[in-house]
C-alpha positions as CSV (number, residue, x, y, z in Angstrom):
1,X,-55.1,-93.5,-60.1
2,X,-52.9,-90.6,-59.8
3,X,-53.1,-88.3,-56.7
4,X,-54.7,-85.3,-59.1
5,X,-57.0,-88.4,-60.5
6,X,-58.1,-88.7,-56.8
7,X,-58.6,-85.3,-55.7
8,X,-60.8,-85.0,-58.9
9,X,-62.6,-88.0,-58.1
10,X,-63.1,-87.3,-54.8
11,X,-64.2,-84.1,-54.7
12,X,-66.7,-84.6,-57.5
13,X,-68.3,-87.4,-55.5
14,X,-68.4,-84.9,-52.4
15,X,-70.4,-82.5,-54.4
16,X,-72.7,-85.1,-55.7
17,X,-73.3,-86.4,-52.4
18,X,-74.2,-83.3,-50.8
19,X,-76.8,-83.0,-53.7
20,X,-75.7,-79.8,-55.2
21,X,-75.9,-81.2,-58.3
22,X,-76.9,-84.8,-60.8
23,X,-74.3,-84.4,-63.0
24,X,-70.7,-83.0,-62.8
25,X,-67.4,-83.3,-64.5
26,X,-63.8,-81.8,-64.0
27,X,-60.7,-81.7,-65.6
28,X,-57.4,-80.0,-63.9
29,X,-54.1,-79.4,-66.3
30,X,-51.1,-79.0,-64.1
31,X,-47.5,-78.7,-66.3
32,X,-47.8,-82.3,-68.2
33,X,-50.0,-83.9,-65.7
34,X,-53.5,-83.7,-67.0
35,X,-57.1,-85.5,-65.4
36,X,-61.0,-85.5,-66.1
37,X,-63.2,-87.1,-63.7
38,X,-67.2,-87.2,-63.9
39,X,-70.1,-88.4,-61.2
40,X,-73.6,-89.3,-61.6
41,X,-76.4,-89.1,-64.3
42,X,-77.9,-86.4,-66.8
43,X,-81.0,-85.7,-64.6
44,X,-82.9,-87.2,-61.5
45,X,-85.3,-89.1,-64.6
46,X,-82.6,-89.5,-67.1
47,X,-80.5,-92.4,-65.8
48,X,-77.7,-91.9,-67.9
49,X,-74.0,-91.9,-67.2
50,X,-72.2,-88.9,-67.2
51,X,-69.0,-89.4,-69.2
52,X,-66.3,-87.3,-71.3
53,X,-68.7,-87.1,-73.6
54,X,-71.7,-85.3,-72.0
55,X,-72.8,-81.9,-73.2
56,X,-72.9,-79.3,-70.3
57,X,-74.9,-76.1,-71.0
58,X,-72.1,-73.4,-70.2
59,X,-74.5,-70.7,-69.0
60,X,-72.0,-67.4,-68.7
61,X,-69.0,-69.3,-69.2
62,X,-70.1,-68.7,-73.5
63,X,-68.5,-65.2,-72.4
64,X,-64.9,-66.3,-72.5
65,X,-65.5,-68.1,-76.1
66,X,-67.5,-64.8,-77.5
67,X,-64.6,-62.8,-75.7
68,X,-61.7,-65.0,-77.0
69,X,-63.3,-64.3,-80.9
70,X,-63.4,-60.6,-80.5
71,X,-60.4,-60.5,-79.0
72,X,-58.9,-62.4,-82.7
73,X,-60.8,-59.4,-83.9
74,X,-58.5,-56.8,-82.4
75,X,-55.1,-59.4,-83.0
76,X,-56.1,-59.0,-86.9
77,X,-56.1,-55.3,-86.4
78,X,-59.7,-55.5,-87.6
79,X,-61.0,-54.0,-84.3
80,X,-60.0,-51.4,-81.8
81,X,-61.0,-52.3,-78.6
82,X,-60.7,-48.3,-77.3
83,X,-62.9,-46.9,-80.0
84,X,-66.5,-46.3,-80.1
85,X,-68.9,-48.8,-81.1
86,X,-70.8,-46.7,-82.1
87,X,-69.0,-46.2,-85.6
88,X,-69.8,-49.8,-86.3
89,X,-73.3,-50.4,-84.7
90,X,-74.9,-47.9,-82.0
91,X,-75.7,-49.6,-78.9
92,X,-77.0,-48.5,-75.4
93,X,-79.4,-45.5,-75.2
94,X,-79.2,-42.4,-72.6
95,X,-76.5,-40.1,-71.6
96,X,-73.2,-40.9,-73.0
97,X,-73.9,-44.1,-75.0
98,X,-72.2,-43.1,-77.9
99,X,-68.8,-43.5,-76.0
100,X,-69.3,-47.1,-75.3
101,X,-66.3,-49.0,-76.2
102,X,-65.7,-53.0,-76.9
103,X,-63.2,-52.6,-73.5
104,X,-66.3,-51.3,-71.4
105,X,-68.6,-54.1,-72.7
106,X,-66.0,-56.8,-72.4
107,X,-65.5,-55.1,-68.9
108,X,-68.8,-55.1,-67.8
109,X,-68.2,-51.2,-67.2
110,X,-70.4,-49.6,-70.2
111,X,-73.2,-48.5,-67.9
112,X,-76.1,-51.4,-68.7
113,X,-78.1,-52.9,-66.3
114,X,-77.4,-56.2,-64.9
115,X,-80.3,-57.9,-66.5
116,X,-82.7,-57.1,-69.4
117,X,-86.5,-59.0,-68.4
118,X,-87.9,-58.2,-71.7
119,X,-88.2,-62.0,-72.3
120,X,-91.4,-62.2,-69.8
121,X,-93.5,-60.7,-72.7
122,X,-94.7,-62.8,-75.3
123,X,-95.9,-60.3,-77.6
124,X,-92.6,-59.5,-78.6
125,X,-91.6,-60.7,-81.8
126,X,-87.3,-61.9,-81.2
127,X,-86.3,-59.3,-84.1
128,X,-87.9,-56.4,-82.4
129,X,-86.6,-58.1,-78.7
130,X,-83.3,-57.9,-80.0
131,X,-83.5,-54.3,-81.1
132,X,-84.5,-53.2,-77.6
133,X,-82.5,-55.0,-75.7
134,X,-79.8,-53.4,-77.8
135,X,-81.1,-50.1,-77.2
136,X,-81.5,-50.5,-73.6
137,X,-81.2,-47.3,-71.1
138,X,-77.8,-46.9,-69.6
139,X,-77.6,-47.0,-65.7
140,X,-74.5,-45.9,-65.4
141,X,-72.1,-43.0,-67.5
142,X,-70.1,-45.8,-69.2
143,X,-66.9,-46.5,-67.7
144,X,-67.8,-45.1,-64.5
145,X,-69.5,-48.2,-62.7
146,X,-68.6,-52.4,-62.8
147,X,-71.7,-53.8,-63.2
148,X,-72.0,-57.5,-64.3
149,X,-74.1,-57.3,-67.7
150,X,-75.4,-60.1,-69.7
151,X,-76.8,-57.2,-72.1
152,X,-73.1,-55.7,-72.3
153,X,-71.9,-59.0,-73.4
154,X,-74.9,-59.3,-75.7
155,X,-74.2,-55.9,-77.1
156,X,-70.3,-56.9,-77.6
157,X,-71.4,-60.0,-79.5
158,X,-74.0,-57.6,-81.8
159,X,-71.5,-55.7,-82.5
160,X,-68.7,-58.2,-83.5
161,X,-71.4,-59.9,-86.5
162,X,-72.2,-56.2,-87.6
163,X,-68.2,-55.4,-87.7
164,X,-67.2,-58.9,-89.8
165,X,-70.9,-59.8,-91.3
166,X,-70.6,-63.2,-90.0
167,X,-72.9,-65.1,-87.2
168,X,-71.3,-65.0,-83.9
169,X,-71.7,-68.7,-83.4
170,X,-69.5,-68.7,-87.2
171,X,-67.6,-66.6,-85.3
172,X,-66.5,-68.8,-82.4
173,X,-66.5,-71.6,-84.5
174,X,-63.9,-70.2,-87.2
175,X,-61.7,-68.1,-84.5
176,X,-62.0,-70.2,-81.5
177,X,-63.0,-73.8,-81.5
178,X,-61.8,-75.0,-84.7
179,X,-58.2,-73.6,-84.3
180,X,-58.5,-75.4,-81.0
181,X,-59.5,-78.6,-82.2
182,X,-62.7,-79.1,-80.5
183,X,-65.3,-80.5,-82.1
184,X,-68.1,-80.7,-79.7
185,X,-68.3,-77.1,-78.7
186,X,-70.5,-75.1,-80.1
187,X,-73.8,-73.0,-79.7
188,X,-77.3,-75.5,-79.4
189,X,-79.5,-76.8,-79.1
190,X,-77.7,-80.2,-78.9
191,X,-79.5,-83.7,-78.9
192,X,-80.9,-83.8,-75.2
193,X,-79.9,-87.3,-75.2
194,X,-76.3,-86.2,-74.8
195,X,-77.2,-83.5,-72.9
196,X,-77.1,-82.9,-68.9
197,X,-80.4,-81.8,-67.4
198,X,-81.0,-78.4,-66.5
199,X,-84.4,-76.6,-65.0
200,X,-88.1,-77.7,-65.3
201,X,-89.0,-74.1,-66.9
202,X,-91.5,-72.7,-63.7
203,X,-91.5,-69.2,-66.0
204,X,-93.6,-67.6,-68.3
205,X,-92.3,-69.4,-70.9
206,X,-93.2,-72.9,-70.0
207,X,-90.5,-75.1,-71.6
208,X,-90.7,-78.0,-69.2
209,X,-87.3,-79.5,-68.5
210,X,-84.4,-77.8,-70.2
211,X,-82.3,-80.4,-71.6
212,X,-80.1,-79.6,-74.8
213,X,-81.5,-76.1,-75.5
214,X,-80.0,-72.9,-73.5
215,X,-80.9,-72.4,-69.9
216,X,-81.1,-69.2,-70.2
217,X,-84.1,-67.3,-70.6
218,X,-83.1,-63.8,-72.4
219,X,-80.9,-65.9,-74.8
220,X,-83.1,-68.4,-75.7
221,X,-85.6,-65.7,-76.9
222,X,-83.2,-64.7,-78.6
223,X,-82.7,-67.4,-80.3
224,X,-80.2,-69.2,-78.6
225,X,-77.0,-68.0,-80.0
226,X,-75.3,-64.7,-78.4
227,X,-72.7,-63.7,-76.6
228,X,-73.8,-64.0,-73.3
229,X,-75.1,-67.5,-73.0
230,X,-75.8,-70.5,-75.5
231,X,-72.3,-72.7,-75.7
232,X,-72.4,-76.4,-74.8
233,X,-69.3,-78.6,-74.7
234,X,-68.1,-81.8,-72.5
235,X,-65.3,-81.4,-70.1
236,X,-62.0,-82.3,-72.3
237,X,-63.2,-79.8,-74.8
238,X,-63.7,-77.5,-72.0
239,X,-60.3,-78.1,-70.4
240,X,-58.3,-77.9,-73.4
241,X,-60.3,-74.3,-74.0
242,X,-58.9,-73.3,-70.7
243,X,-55.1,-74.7,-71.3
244,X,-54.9,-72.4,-74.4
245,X,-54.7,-69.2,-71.7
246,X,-52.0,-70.4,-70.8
247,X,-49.7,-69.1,-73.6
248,X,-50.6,-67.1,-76.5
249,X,-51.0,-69.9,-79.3
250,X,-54.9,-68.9,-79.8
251,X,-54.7,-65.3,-79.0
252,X,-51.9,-63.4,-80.5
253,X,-49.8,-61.9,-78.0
254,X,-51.7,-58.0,-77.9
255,X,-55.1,-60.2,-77.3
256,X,-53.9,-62.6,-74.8
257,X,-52.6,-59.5,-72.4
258,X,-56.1,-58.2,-72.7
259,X,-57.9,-61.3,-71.8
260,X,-55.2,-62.0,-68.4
261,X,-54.2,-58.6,-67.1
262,X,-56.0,-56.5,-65.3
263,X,-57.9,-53.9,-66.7
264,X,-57.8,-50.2,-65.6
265,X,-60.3,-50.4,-63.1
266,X,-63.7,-47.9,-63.2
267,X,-64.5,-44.7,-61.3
268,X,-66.5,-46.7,-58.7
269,X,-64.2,-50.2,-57.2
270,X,-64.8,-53.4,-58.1
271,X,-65.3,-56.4,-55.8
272,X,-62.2,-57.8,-58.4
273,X,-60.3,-56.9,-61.2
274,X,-61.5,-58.2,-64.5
275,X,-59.6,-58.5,-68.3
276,X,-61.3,-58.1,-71.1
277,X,-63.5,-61.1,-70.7
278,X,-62.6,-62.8,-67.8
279,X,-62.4,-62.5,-63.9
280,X,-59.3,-61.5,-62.2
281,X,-58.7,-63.1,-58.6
282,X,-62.8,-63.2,-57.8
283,X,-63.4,-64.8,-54.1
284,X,-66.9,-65.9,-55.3
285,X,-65.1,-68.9,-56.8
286,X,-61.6,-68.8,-56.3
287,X,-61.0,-68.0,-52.3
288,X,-57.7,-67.1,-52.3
289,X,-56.7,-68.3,-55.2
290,X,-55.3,-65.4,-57.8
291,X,-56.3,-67.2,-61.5
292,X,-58.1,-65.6,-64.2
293,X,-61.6,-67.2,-65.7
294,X,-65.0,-67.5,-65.4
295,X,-68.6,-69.1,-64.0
296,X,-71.7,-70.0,-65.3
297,X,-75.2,-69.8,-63.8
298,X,-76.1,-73.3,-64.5
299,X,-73.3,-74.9,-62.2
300,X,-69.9,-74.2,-64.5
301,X,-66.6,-72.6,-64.4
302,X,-63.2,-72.4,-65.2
303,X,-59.9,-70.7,-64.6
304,X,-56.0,-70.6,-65.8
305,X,-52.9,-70.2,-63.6
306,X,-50.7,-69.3,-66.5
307,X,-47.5,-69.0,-64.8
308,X,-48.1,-71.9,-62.7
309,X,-49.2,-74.0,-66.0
310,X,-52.3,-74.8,-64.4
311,X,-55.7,-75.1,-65.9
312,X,-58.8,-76.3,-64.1
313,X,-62.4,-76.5,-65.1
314,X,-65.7,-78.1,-62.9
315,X,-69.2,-78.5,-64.8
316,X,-73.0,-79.3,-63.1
317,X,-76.1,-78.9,-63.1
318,X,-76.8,-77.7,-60.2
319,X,-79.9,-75.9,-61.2
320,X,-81.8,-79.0,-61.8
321,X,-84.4,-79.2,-61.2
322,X,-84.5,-76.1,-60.4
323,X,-82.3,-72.8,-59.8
324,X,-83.0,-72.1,-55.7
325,X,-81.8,-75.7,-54.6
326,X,-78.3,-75.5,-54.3
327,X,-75.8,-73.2,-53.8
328,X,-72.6,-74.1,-55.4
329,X,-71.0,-70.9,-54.2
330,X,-68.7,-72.7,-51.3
331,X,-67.8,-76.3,-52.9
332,X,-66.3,-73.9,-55.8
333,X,-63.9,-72.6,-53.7
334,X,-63.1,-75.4,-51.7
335,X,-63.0,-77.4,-54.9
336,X,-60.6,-74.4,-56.2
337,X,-58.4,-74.1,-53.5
338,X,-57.9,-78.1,-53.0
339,X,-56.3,-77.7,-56.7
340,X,-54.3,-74.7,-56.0
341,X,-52.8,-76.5,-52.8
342,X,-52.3,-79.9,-55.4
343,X,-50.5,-77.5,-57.8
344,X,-48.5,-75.9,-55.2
345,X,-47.1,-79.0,-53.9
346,X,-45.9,-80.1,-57.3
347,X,-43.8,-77.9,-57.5
């Protein structure tokens, strides 16, 4: 094994022996050195291997693919990312929701709360859910406040089908995964038997164990399939989805400076800087690492050195069986940092 084989290996085992998670996989890109490494099973009663092959539930990491294909939007000229949404479909409710642009949703800085808990009731039929969480309240005037929105990102996706016509999982597939080559990435449900364990459902909705369909509570009532949840891939697929950040062969050159600089930053600071899509230099899961990408809830993330040629992605489950039993927070940025110091030295 190679010494980037072994660090993977290693540190994969580490996790998995701590118990923060069943199942995990990584893959690191550094110049023309490339690795995947995997540990464990799908799920504490489903003895199966993890391998290359095993279909991870991406959780919020779906936000850099919905991103990437509205960001193809904007390189075809077919979307401005500084006008109102408004013009194309009205989203948001309250004082100053008709400025709301694609920047401030892909931004998190349009002024929607964090979270939309319409899902909890029952009674609501997933056409008219999707029309209020649409229209939800503003918290913020937008642009004013960084606040991390899964309804933003929902909202962005909404308004990407009502721009082109098409499904956003069409979307991803036609702008994103297909031009990329990956086959196995794509919006679910996916056959649970190739699937990695997520939660035993304890909510409202009592789906038992979640295994193949979207963790994710709001998007799975919403059907499965938006822009802030719902992708599943397996590691390669996800690693080769990260190496394209590192130049501009998917994104045309306008979309790729959107998705890895810094945007300008709102009225009220940040914890971080974020692109259109992505993190910029977040401690959470980098330390002190200065990379662009992204994390899921369900135990995922990935980011991109792109002047360092380095790519890097770690999957779990580390909310199986359920959410409150591990936190992942610190073995990400060890695990992040012990690659930054291996692509450092390589140089």
């Amino acid at each position: 094994m190679t010494a980037l084989s072994e660090t993977l290996a290693a540190l994969l085992e580490e996790g998995a022996r701590n118990g923060l998670y069943t199942a995990g996989a990584a893959g690191v890109r550094i110049g023309d050195a490339r690795a995947l490494a995997v540990v464990g099973r799908h799920g504490l009663d489903d003895p199966t291997p993890t391998t290359t092959d095993s279909l991870f539930d991406l959780a919020s990491m779906t936000k850099a693919y919905a991103g990437a294909a509205i960001l193809r939007l904007v390189d075809d000229g077919r979307l401005d990312p500084d006008a109102p949404v408004a013009e194309i479909l009205p989203v948001g409710s309250g004082g100053g929701h008709e400025r709301i642009t694609m920047r401030m949703l892909l931004t998190h800085t349009a002024g929607f709360p964090a979270e939309q808990l319409l899902w909890k009731d029952r009674s609501i039929a997933a056409s008219e859910l999707r029309r209020r969480v649409l229209s939800t309240p503003l918290e913020s005037a937008p642009g004013a406040v960084f606040r991390y929105s899964c309804v933003g990102f929902i909202a962005a996706g909404a308004v990407a089908e009502a721009l082109t016509g098409v499904a956003l999982p069409d979307l991803v597939r036609t702008l994103v995964t297909e031009p990329l080559g990956l086959r196995r990435t794509g919006y679910g449900p996916v056959d649970s038997a190739g699937a990695v364990a997520t939660e035993e459902d304890a909510s409202s909705l009592g789906r038992g164990l979640v295994q193949g369909s979207v963790h994710d509570e709001l998007a799975w009532s919403l059907g499965g399939a938006v822009a802030n949840a719902g992708i599943f891939a397996p590691v390669d697929e996800v690693l080769a989805f990260a190496e394209s950040y590192r130049d501009d062969r998917l994104l045309g050159p306008r979309g790729w400076t959107l998705a890895t600089t810094a945007a300008p930053p709102p009225a009220v600071p940040a914890p971080f800087a974020h692109s259109l899509g992505l993190r910029i230099a977040d401690p959470g899961f980098l330390g002190d690492v200065h990379a662009i990408g992204h994390t899921g809830f369900t135990g995922t993330m990935f980011w991109v050195q792109p002047e360092r040629d380095v790519a890097v992605t770690l999957l779990t489950n580390r909310v199986h069986p359920r959410r409150d039993r591990a936190d992942l927070g610190p073995f990400r940025v060890r695990f992040s940092q012990a690659i930054a110091r291996l692509a450092y030295s390589a140089e």
